[in-house]
C-alpha positions as CSV (number, residue, x, y, z in Angstrom):
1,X,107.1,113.1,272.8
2,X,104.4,116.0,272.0
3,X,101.4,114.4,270.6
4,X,99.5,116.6,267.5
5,X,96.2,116.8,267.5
6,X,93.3,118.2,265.4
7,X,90.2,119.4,266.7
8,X,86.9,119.0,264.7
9,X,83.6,120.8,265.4
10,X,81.4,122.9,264.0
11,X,81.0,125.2,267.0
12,X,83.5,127.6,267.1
13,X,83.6,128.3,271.1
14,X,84.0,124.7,271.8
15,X,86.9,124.1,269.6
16,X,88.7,127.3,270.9
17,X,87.9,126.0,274.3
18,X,89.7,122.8,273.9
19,X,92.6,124.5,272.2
20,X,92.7,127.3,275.1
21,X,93.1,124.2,277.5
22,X,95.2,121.6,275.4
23,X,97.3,124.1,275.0
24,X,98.5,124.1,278.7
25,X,99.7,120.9,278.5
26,X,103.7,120.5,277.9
27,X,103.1,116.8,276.0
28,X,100.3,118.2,273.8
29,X,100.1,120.8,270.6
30,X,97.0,121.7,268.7
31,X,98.2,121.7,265.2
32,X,94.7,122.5,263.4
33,X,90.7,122.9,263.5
34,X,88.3,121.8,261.3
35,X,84.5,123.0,261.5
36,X,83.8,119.4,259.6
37,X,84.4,116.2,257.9
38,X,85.9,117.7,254.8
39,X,87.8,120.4,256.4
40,X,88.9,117.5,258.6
41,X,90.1,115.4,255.8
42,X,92.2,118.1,254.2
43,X,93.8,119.7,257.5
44,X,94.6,115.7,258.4
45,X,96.6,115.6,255.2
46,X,98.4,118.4,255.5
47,X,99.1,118.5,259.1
48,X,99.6,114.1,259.6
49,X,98.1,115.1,263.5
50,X,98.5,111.8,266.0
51,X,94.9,111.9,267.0
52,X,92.1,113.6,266.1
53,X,89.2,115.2,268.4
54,X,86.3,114.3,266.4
55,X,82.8,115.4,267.0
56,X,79.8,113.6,265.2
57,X,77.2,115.5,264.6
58,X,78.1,118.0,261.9
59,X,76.6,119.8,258.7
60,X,78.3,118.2,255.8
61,X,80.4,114.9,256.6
62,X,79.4,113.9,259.9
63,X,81.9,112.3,261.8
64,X,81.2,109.0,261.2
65,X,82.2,109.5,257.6
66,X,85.4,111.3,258.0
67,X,86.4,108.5,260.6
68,X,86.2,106.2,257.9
69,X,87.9,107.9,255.2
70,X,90.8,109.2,258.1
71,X,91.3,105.5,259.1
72,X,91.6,103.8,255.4
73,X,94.3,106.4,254.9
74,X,97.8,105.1,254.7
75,X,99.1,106.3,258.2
76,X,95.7,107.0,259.9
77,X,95.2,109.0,262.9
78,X,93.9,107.9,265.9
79,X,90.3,109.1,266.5
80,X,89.0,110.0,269.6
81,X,84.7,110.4,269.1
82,X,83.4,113.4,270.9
83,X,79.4,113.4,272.0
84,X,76.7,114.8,273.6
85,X,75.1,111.3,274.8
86,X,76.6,108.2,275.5
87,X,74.2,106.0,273.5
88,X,74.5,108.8,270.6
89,X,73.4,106.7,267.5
90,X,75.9,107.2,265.4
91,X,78.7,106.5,267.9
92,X,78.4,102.8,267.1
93,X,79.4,103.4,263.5
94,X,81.8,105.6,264.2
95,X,83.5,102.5,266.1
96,X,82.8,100.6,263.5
97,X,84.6,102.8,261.2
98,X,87.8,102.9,263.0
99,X,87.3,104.8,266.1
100,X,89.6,104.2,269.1
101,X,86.7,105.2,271.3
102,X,84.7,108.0,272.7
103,X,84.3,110.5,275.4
104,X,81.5,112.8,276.4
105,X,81.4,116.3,275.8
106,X,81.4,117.0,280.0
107,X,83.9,114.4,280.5
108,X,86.2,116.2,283.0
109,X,89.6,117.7,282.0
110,X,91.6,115.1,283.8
111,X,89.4,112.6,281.4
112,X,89.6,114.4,278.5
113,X,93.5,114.3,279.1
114,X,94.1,110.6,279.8
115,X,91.9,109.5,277.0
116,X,94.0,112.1,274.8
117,X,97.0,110.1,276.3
118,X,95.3,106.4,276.4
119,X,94.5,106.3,272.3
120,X,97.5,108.0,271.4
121,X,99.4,104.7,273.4
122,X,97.5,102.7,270.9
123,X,94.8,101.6,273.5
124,X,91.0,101.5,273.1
125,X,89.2,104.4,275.6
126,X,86.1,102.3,276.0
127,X,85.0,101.7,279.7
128,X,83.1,98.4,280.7
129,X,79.8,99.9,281.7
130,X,79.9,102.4,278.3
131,X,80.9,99.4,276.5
132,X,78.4,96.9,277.3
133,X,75.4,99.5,277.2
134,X,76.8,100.6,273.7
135,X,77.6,98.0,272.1
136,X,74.7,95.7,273.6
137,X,72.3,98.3,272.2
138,X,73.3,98.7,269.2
139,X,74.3,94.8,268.0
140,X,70.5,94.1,269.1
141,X,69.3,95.9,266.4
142,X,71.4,93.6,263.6
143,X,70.2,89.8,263.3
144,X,72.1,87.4,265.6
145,X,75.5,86.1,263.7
146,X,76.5,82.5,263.6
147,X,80.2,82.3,264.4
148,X,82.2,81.6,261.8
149,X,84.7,78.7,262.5
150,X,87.4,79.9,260.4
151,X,87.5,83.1,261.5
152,X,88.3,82.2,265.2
153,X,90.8,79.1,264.2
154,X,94.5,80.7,264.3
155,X,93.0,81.3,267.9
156,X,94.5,79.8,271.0
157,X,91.8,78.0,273.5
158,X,93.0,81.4,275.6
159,X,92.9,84.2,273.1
160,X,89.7,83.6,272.2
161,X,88.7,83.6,275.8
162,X,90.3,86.9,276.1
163,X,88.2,87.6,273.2
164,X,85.3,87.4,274.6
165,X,86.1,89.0,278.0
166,X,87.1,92.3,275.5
167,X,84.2,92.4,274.1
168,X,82.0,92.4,277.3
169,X,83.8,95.3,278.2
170,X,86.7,93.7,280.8
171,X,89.5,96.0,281.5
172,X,93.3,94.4,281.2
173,X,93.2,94.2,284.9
174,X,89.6,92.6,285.2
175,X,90.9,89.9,283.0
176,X,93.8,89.2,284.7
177,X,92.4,88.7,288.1
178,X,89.4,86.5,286.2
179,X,91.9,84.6,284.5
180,X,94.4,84.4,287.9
181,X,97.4,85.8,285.6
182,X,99.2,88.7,285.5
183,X,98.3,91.9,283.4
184,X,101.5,91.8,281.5
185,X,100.3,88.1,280.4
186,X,96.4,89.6,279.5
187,X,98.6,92.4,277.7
188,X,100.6,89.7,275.5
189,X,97.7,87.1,274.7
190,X,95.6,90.8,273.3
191,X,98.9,91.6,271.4
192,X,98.7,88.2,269.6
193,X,95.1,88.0,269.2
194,X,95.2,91.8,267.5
195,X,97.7,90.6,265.2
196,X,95.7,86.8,264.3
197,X,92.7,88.9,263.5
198,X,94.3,91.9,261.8
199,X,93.0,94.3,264.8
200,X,94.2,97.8,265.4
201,X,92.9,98.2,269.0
202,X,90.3,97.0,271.7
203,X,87.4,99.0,270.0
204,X,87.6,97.2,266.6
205,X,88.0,94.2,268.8
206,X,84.7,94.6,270.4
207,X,83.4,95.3,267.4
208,X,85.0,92.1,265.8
209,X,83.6,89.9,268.3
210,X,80.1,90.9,267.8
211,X,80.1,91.0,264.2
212,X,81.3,87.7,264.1
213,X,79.1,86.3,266.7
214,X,82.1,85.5,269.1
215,X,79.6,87.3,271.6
216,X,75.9,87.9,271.4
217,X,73.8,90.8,272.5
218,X,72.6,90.3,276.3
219,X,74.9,87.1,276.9
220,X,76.6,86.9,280.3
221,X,77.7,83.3,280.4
């Protein structure tokens, strides 16, 4: 299967630099640029890519915008965030909006390749340390949130453990060997939750859980 992508930046050079190298790649095919969130939107439309390269920061729509326009669509994209800085402030929104997670501009090619690969497979490319520094950062700025009972009660006892391990950034295989069960077992429990909840992947997960105080700021217990 060749996955289509569209790259969006408003620097030339770097855009022809990720074509020049995704290019190379036998499982991958650059489909379009866009210099921003417009463009974006229109070239998405026309062009239905699998997963779009998104950078933030642009004139215009920034990418925080066009994530959330590209992920109400019918058939949305997946959206890969592109950054500078790993505690970029909009890159919390941009999760928020729909992202499937983020990856820094220096990120190695091997990197830049298996998170191509990872969000495309319909998983969240959000690693624990990036996640809890992130997320923790950012949800300390909003007032804590209460949980909301009804929200959580289609839960299992487990899932919403699982829950909560998600959204303090455990990979599938650190919750399998916290919860002494096999990742295929981690993998169906997430499957079940994501559909209870009405979740497309692991980053609106973590997002969920804070939101909806599964998980506060800071907690460890």
């Amino acid at each position: 299967m060749t996955i289509r992508l569209l790259i969006v930046d408003d620097q030339e050079l770097i855009r022809i630099g990720f074509r020049l190298f995704l290019q190379t790649q036998d499982d991958l095919e650059v489909v379009g640029e866009a210099a921003d969130g417009h463009e974006a939107l229109d070239r998405a439309a026309a062009l239905r890519p699998d997963v779009v390269l998104m950078d933030i920061r642009m004139p215009g729509m920034d990418g925080v915008e066009a994530t959330s326009r590209l992920t109400a669509s019918g058939s949305p994209p997946r959206v890969l965030i592109l950054t500078t800085y790993d505690l970029d402030e909009y890159v919390f929104g941009a999760l928020r909006a729909g992202a499937s997670g983020f990856l820094l501009k220096d990120a190695s090619r091997a990197r830049l390749l298996e998170a191509i690969r990872v969000v495309h497979a319909g998983e969240a490319l959000l690693s624990p340390s990036i996640t809890r520094r992130l997320i923790e950062d950012y949800a300390t700025r909003a007032a804590p949130v209460r949980p909301r009972a009804t929200v959580l009660a289609g839960l299992t006892p487990r899932e919403r453990e699982i829950l909560l391990l998600v959204a303090r950034g455990l990979s599938n295989p650190e919750i399998a060997a916290h919860l002494v069960v096999t990742e295929a077992t981690v993998k169906s429990h997430i499957g079940s939750m994501f559909a209870k909840l009405r979740l497309r992947d692991r980053a609106q997960a973590v997002v969920f859980a804070y939101e909806n105080g599964v998980v506060l700021p800071g907690s460890t217990g």
